[in-house]
ZAMARGU-4260 file (C-alpha; in steps of 0.2 Angstrom, whole numbers, plus 5000, padded with zeros to 4 digits):
<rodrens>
0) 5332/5030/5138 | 5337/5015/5126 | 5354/5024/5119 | 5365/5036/5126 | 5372/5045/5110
5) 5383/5064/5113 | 5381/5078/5101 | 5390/5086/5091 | 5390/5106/5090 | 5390/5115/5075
10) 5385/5132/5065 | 5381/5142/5053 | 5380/5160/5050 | 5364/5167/5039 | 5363/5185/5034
15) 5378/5188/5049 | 5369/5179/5061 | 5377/5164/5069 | 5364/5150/5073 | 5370/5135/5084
20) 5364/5117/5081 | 5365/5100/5087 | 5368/5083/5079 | 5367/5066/5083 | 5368/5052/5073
25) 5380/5046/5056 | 5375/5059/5044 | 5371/5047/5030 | 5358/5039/5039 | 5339/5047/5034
30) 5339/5064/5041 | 5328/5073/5054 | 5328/5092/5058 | 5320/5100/5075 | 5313/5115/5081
35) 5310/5119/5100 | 5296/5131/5104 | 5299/5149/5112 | 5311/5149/5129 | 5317/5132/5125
40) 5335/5128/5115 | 5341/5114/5105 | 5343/5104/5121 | 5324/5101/5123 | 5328/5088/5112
45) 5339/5078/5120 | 5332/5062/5127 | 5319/5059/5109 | 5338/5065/5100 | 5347/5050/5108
50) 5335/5038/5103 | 5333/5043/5087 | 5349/5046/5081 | 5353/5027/5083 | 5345/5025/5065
55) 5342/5044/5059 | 5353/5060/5057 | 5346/5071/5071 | 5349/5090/5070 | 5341/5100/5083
60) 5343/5120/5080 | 5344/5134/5092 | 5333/5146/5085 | 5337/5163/5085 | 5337/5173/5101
65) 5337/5156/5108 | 5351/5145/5118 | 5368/5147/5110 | 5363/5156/5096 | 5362/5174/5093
70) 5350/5187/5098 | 5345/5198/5084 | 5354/5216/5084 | 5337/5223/5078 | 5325/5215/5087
75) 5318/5205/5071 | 5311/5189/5077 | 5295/5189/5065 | 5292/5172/5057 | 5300/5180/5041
80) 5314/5180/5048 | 5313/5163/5056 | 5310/5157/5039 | 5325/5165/5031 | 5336/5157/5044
85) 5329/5138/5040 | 5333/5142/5020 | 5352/5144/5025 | 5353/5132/5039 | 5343/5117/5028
90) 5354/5126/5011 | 5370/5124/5020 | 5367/5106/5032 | 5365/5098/5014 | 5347/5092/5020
95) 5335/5084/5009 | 5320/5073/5009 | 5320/5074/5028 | 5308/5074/5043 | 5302/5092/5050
100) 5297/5091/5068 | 5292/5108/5079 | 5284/5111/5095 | 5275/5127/5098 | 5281/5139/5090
105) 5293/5127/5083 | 5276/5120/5077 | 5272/5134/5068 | 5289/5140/5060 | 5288/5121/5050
110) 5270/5123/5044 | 5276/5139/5036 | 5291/5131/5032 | 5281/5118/5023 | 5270/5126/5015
115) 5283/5135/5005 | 5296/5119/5003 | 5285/5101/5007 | 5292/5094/4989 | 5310/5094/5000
120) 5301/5085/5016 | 5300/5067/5021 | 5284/5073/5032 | 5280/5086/5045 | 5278/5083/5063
125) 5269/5094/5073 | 5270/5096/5093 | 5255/5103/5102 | 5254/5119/5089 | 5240/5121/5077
130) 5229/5134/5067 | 5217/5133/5082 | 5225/5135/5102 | 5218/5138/5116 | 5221/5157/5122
135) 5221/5153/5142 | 5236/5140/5138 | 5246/5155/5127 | 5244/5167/5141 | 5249/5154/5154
140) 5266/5153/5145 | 5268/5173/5140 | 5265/5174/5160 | 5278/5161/5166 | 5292/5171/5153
145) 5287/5189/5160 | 5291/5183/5179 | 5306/5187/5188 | 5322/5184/5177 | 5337/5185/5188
150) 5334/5174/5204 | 5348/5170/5219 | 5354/5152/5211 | 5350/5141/5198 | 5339/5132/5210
155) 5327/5145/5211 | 5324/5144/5194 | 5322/5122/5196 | 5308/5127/5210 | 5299/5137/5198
160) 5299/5127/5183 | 5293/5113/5192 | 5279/5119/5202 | 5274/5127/5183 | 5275/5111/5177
165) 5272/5096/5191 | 5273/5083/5175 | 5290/5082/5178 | 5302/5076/5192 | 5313/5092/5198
170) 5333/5080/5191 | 5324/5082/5174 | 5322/5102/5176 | 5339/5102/5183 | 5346/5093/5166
175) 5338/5105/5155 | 5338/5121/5165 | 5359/5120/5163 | 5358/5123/5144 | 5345/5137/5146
180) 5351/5147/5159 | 5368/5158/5161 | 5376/5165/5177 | 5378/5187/5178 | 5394/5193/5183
185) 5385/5198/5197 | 5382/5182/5205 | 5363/5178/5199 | 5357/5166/5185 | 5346/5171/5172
190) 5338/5166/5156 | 5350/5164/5139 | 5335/5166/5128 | 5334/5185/5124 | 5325/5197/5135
195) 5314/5202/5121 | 5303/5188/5121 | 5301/5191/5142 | 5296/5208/5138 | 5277/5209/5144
200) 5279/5227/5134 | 5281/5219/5117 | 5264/5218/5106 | 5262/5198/5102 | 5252/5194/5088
205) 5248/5178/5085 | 5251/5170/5068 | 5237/5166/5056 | 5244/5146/5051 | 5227/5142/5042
210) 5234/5149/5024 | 5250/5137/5027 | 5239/5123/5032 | 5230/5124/5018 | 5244/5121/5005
215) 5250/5107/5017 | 5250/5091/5004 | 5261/5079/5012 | 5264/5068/5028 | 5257/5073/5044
220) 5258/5069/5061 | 5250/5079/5075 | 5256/5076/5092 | 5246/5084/5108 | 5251/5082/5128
225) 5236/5074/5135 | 5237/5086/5147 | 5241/5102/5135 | 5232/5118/5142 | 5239/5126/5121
230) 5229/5112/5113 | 5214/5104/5117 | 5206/5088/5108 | 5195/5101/5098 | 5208/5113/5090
235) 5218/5095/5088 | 5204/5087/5077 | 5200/5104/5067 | 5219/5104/5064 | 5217/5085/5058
240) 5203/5085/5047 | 5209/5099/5039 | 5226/5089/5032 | 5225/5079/5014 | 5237/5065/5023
245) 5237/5065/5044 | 5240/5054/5058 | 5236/5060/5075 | 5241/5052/5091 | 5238/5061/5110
250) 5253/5056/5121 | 5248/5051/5139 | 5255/5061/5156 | 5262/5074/5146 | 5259/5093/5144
255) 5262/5105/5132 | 5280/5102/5131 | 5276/5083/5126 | 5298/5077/5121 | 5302/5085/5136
260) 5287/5077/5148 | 5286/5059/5139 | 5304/5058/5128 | 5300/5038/5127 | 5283/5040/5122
265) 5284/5052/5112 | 5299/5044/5102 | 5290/5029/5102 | 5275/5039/5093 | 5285/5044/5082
270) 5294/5028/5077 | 5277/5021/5075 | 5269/5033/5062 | 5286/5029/5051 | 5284/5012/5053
275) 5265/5010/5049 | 5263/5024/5037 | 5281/5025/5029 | 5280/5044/5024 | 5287/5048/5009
280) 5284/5066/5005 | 5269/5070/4993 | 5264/5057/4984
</rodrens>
């Protein structure tokens, strides 16, 4: 990477719930706020965070349930809630006129977000999420969460990301997997995320985004993995051509976790589309 910044930690609490967030960046500078997608942390952001945050104010948030965040006491992790906890964190950070980015389900907790509070956005930015996915891709993921969750070392857990996702060189799972996993008091390593969401008994239903898309006036950017098994170059376009003001651009060698896969490239995208189209919010 071209810049080797270090993050600051920081909080807050929203209806008793403490939310933890990283920041990179002088907080004056034009502000940017992320959203990982399920099973991932605030750390997925790392690499695209570093670069950035030599001209932005970064924040990436661990979601509820999600890295160093808590888990919810009752269970509620419906996008209601999600939705209540980017009011207070974007209420009590101060943040306005900024860029929204989200991957996954990331992705779709800032189209709702949008929807409801676009006249506050710079833009949106959306990772390898849509309206339209491509169900084999969803199940592949719901599958890889409901495997085993405790294993022997930490390496286990580095062999099985990377055979799940060969994109990757094993030293990059080896610097993520550290934020994303704990060690028991019995000697194994498992997940911090919480159980529920590895919890094949849980009912998922899948969001209908189509009624936020629709209301979706200003700036967009869709991003899609080239090699994505969630979206495909069909449900990319239908997302697309159904946007007022969207840029979409297809990032090579990477899958459905494109900042993670291709950080440079993806930064790079991103820089681009603020250079050329200079998103200002709805216009």
């Amino acid at each position: 990477m071209r810049a080797n910044l270090t993050p600051r930690h920081g909080e807050v609490v929203v209806d008793g719930l403490r939310l933890h967030y990283l920041a990179w960046g002088d907080p004056s500078h034009p502000p940017i706020l992320m959203l990982h997608g399920v099973g991932q942390q605030a750390h997925s952001w790392d690499f695209v965070a570093m670069d950035l945050g030599q001209d932005h104010y970064v924040v990436s948030l661990d979601q509820r349930g999600h890295g160093d965040s808590d888990w919810a006491p009752d269970r509620d992790y419906s996008p209601e809630a999600y939705q209540r906890d980017l009011d207070g964190v974007v209420d009590q950070l101060g943040l306005t006129n900024f860029l929204l980015v989200g991957l996954s389900m990331g992705g779709m907790n800032a189209i709702r977000f949008a929807a409801r509070r676009q006249h506050e956005l710079r833009g949106l930015v959306v990772v390898d999420m849509g309206p339209e996915i491509i169900e084999r891709g969803g199940r592949e993921i719901r599958n890889f969460m409901a495997m085993d969750d405790e294993l022997d070392t930490f390496e286990a857990f580095v062999e099985r990301a990377a055979k799940y996702n060969p994109l990757r060189p094993k030293d990059s799972f080896r610097g993520s997997l550290q934020h994303n996993l704990k060690q028991l008091p019995n000697g194994k390593w498992t997940w911090k995320y919480d159980k529920f969401f590895r919890d094949p008994t849980v009912e998922r239903t899948r969001q209908d985004l189509w009624p936020y898309v629709r209301q979706l006036r200003l700036p967009v950017l869709v991003v899609r993995g080239e090699k994505s098994h969630v979206i495909g170059e069909e449900q990319a376009r239908v997302f697309v051509e159904a946007l007022p003001d969207a840029a979409y651009v297809v990032i090579p060698d990477a899958g459905h976790l494109v900042p993670g896969d291709q950080p440079d490239r993806f930064s790079d995208a991103l820089r681009e589309w603020l250079r050329t189209r200079k998103p200002e919010g709805i216009r």
